[in-house]
Phi, psi and omega in degrees: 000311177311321198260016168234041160228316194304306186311290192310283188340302173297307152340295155319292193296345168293300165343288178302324181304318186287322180306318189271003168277325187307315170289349185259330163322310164302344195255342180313325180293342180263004186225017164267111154357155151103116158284097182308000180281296166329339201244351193279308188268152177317127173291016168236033168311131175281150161316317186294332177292320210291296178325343185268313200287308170316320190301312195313310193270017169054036183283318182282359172308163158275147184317318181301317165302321175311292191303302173332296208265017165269331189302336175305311201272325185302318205295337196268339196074008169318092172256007169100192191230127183259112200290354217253354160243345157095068190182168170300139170279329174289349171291325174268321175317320198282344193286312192289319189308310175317306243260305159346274179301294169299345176280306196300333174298269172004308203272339184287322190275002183284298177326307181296321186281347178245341183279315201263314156324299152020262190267012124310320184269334157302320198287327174277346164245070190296119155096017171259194185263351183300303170301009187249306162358277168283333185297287164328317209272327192304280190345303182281325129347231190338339202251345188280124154290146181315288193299336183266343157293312178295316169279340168286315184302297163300300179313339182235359150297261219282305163327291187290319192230000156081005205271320124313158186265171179261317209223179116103156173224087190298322174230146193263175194279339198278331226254326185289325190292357199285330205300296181306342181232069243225142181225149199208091162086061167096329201234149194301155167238145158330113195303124171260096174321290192317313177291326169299274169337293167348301187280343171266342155295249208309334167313310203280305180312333183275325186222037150331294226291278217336306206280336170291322220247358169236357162274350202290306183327284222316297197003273178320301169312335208272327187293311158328247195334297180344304181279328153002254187307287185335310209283322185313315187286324185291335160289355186249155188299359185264003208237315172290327165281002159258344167255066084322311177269005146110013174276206198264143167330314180296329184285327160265015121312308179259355156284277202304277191315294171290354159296330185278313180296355202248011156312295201285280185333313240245341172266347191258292176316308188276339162252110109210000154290306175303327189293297191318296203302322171256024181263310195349316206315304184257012146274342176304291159358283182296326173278019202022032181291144177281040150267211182274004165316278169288345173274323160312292181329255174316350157297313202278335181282336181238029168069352175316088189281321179324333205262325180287337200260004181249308200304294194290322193292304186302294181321312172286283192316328204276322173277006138274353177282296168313282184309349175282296193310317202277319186300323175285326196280347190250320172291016178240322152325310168216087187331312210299352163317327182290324225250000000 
């Protein structure tokens, strides 16, 4: 009872976080420079046009109607219409969504798989060279810009030694599994293994660079808490009173000791998961990745606002969304939040 009035409580309150993101998003197009009409119509558009193309994007409306009928059409899955690609706007932001959601996954398990050994073997050899180690690495880590990592990587991967691809994601990761799950008049067809490997092979290869270069902060942060974390729980009486009683060192470290850290990790992981997915923006840039990174980017240069105002809307939900899940995973980790 308790952790489904905690659930609802986060719920509301997500429900309003997303409302103000949708209203200060709707008012960005009015207090940003730039007429979306100019970029619609033709340059030598008469007044009269210009005014029909305004009536058509509901410009000549009061601000208050304007908002009323967007907040209307979103309720709808409406996100307006982009004129300047002839298409739905919600068609392409949801097209955009996958190649994202895989770069910030991607960048999370790069973290996870290099931050958390890490920063256990700093905390247990504490004042060696492993730990000075890891230590050195959190610092350049934390300290490095993204974008500027990302362009070192291609020039000395992918320029110099050809070991990488620069750009580009020819296939997704869903797109590689379709290979294993593949139907043909009604009926499963035989699984093409190879093409499935094939296709997860060019994946991985495609999203190398991105994902170290948009995990290396995380990295860092996560080994920092990690070492932390570790050294408070290795210090505490239950940890001493187990090895009093003689168990093996290894077994209280990775039992015990890392089990308790990895509550606050583990709250720490989901919003900066929630961080990646809208950080994303200048390593997509730098990569050409075809996510909502670069559909913001190139949306913004040319004033497409349906397409700028669907993109930040998805992105603020999707990290509110995140934060409800971690906030439930953790009050199921440690009841006592609820309480």
């Amino acid at each position: 009872m308790a952790l489904g009035r905690f659930l609802l409580k986060r719920g509301i309150q997500g429900v309003l976080v997303v409302w103000g993101v949708v209203t200060a998003v709707f008012l960005l197009r009015f207090i940003t420079p730039g007429d979306p009409v100019t970029f619609v119509a033709p340059l030598d558009a008469s007044p009269e046009l210009r005014a029909r193309i305004a009536a058509e994007l509901g410009l000549d409306q009061p601000l208050y109607v304007q908002y009323v009928d967007y907040v209307g059409g979103l309720l709808q899955g409406d996100m307006g219409y982009s004129y300047l690609r002839g298409t739905e706007a919600s068609t392409i932001v949801f097209a955009r969504v996958p190649a994202t959601v895989e770069l910030a996954v991607a960048a999370t398990v790069v973290a996870v798989v290099i931050a958390i050994p890490l920063g256990v073997i700093s905390a247990t050899r504490r004042r060696e060279p492993a730990d000075y180690g890891a230590t050195l690495f959190s610092l350049v880590g934390i300290s490095t810009p993204n974008f500027w990592l990302g362009i070192m990587l291609i020039l000395v991967l992918s320029v110099e030694f050809g070991l990488f691809p620069t750009s580009r994601r020819p296939i997704g990761f869903f797109e590689a599994f379709a290979f294993l799950v593949t139907v043909e008049n009604g009926l499963a067809a035989p699984m093409d293994v190879g093409a499935f490997l094939d296709g997860l092979g060019t994946w991985l290869w495609h999203i190398a660079l991105p994902a170290v270069t948009l995990g290396t902060y995380f990295t860092a942060l996560i080994t920092r808490l990690t070492r932390s974390g570790m050294i408070e729980e290795l210090g505490q009486p239950y940890v001493r009173a187990a090895r009093a009683k003689g168990l093996p060192e290894s077994l209280i470290q990775y039992k015990h000791a890392l089990q308790n850290t990895l509550i606050p990790i583990v709250t720490v992981l989901g919003l900066q998961l929630g961080t990646l997915i809208g950080g994303a923006v200048i390593t997509e840039a730098v990569f050409s990745w075809p996510g909502l990174g670069t559909l913001v980017i190139d949306s913004i240069n040319v004033r497409d606002w349906p397409l700028i105002q669907g993109s930040l809307i998805v992105i603020g939900t999707g990290f509110v969304l995140i934060n409800i899940f971690v906030d439930a995973l953790y009050a199921y980790l440690n009841p006592r939040v609820v309480h």
